[in-house]
C-alpha positions, 0 to 999 in steps of 0.5 A: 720696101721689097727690092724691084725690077732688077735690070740683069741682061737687058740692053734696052731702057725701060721708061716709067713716064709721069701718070696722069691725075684723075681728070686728064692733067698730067704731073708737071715732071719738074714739079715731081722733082721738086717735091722730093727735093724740098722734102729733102731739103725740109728733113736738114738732109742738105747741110754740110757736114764738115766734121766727118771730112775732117775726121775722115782726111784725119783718119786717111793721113794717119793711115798714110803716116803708119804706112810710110812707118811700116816701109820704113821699118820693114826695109828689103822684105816681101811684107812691102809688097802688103804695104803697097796694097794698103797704100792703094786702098788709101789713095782709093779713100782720098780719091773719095774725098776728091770726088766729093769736094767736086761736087761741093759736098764738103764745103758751103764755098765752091773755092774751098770745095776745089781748093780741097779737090785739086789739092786731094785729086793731083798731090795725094792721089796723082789724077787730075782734077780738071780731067775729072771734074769735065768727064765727071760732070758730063757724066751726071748731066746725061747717066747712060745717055748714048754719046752724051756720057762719057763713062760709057764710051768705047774704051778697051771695053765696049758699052754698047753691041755698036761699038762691040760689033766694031772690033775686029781679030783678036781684039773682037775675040777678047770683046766677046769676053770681055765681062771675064776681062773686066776686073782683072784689066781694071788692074792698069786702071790706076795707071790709065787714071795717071796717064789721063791726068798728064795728057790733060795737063800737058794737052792743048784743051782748055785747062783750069789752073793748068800750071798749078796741076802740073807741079801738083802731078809732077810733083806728086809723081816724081816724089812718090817715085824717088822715095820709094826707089831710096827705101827699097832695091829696085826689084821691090820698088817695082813690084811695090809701084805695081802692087800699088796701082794695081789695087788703086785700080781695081779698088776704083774700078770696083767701086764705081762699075756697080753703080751704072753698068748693066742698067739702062741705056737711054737714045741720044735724043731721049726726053726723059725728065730728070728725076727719072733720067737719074733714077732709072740709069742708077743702081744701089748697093746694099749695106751698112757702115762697112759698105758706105766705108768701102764705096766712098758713099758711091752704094747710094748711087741714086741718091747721089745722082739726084742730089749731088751736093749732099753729103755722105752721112746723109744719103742712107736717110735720103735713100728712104725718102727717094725710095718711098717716093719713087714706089708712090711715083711707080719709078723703077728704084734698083737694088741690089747687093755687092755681088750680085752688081758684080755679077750684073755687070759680068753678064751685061759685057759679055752680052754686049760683047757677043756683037763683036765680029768674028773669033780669030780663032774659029776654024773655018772648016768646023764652021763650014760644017755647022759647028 
């Protein structure tokens, strides 16, 4: 099917409502949901598929195994600095796998799925999993809902032209660019997600298994550190922790900024069905195995949000069902490539980023003058 109505610079959602049958009755949008969803169902698409997890936390330990050999053997040389790159790409993986226990793909039993996930989330990759699984799940049940999803709440970067209009000095300057920022300002996001993780543990909100999560992040943390700092000169541990988390947050921010930045935003009070709440705010990315590897199964972001506890192995076939659905429902389906997303989401920040408030460096005499 030919890629379709691709969301570039728009702002504004764009709703495709429920047509209405010959004769004036009007689809139920619960029923439409439905029958995707049991023909999802009937297709043996909802299965668990433990064997690629399995193989897969296989593969990400051996990896894990060889770097630990790799800095062993390498001792005081700039070659560690690679190692740390290739650290932060597996933490990356592991914090895929985490994400995908969250929402029970792994296991049929949701204690296993969060014995997995906490164990994966806070002592492999140093985030915690209760920050993740409340920030995560809210922002499933409302995608690019104004005040509702969290993933699209001021920060550094702003979402929405209100929330850029409220930046002032310099701050407003560095909004109204903020698309140029974006990547090169994931590179503190691994040290953001590590942070968040120790303000909800040691925070007064409600915590599950919160004493199990601070000697998890603890230490995971401290551990990490002391070896690190025992195998190299201090300068090189530095510069190796930093190259780490470096190319852990980029590599996540990369991973999860394609699938919703950029695509429609919805009103706080919208009354948008699920189906299309889901398919509406959710961009693909297109690709085969190596993009399914890279992204963590995150390419197939629709699918993903419509059925949340499916597996990865079988989103690529669920991707043609929903396809072929939503083209017969006339529902806008959104796919791109990797970077033609990347782009997107430049354009969209900036745009979004132009209701910043004055340029700090903008002469007043020039602007008197009609610059």
């Amino acid at each position: 099917m030919a890629e379709r109505g691709l969301v570039t610079d728009t702002v504004k959602p764009r709703v495709t409502f429920t047509k209405t049958k010959p004769g004036g009755a009007r689809t139920s949008p619960t029923s439409e949901y439905s029958a995707l969803l049991n023909t999802v169902r009937d297709a043996g698409l909802l299965r668990r598929r433990k064997g690629f997890y399995y193989a897969m936390f296989g593969v990400l330990v051996a990896a894990l195994g060889g770097v630990g050999v790799g800095v062993v053997l390498l001792g005081d040389s700039w070659l560690q600095l690679l190692m740390a790159a290739a650290l932060g790409i597996i933490f990356t993986q592991f914090a895929f796998l985490a994400h995908e226990a969250s929402h029970r793909q792994v296991f049929t039993s949701g204690k296993a799925n969060d014995i997995a996930g906490r164990t994966l989330a806070n002592l492999f990759v140093g985030i915690s999993y209760s920050w993740w699984m409340t920030k995560h799940s809210r922002h499933h049940a409302n995608p690019n809902v104004l005040g509702k999803d969290p993933d699209i709440e001021r920060d550094f970067v702003s979402f929405t032209p209100e929330d850029a209009a409220k930046a002032k000095g310099l701050y407003a300057w560095a909004t109204k660019r903020q698309g140029y920022f974006f990547f090169p300002i994931l590179m503190l996001e691994g040290l953001n997600l590590h942070i968040h993780g120790f303000r909800t543990v040691f925070g007064k909100g409600k915590v599950d298994k919160r004493w199990l999560e601070i000697v998890m992040l603890t230490t995971r943390i401290a551990a990490y550190v002391i070896v690190i700092f025992l195998l190299l000169e201090p300068g090189m541990a530095f510069a190796f922790i930093g190259v780490q988390l470096a190319v852990f947050g980029v590599y996540m921010g990369a991973s999860f900024a394609p699938n919703h930045k950029g695509m429609p935003t919805l009103p706080h009070d919208s009354k948008v069905d699920f189906l299309r709440r889901q398919v509406l705010t959710s961009r693909n990315i297109r690709g085969g195995f190596v993009m399914d590897t890279f992204m963590g199964g995150l390419n197939y972001q629709v699918e993903h949000h419509l059925f949340p506890n499916m597996a990865r192995p079988n989103l690529k076939k669920a991707q043609a069902i929903a396809k072929e659905y939503c083209e017969k429902h006339d529902i806008l389906y959104t796919e791109t490539g990797l970077r033609q997303s990347y782009g997107i989401v430049i354009r969209y920040l900036n745009k979004v980023g132009l209701s910043a408030g004055g340029d700090p460096f903008d002469c007043p005499a020039a602007q008197a003058f009609g610059r």
